[in-house]
N, C-alpha and C positions, 0 to 999 in steps of 0.2 A: 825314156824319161817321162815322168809324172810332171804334168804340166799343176802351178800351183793356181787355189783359186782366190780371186782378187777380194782382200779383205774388205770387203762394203762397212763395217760399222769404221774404221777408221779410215775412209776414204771423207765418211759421212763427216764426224768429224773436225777433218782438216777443213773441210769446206766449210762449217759450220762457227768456226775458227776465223777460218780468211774475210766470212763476208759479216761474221759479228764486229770486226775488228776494225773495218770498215765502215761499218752504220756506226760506230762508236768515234771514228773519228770524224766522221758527216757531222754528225752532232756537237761534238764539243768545239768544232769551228762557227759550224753554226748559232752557238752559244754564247762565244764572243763576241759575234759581233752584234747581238742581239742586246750585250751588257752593253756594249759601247753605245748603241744605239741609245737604248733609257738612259743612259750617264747622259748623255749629252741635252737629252730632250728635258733632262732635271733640271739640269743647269742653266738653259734657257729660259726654262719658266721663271724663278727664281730671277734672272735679272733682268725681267720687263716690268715696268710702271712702278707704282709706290704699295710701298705694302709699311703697314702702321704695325711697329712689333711691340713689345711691355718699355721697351728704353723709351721709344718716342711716346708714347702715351703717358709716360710717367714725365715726361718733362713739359706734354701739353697742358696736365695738372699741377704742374707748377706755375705754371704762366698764369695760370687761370685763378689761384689766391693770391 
């Protein structure tokens, strides 16, 4: 018998496949929690100390005729 020779371009590939598919889901986990990260650090800023917006300005000009 004729021994067969081992196809290298589709060995190539599968391999190419398994570990694209892998760094792909590395990333999009690691992606999440990088959202979640900036959501939260948004949010925080946002409710420390006073911040002066157009409502409260507009009604310290009222006060003030």
């Amino acid at each position: 018998m004729k021994k067969q020779q081992p196809d290298l371009n589709r060995r190539s590939l599968l391999k190419a496949l398994t570990i694209g598919g892998s760094a792909t889901a590395a990333l999009a986990v690691s992606g999440i929690s990088t959202a979640q990260a900036t959501e939260k650090t948004a949010a925080s800023k946002h409710a420390d100390g006073y911040h002066e917006t157009a409502h409260i300005r507009s009604y310290y000009n009222s006060l003030r005729s």
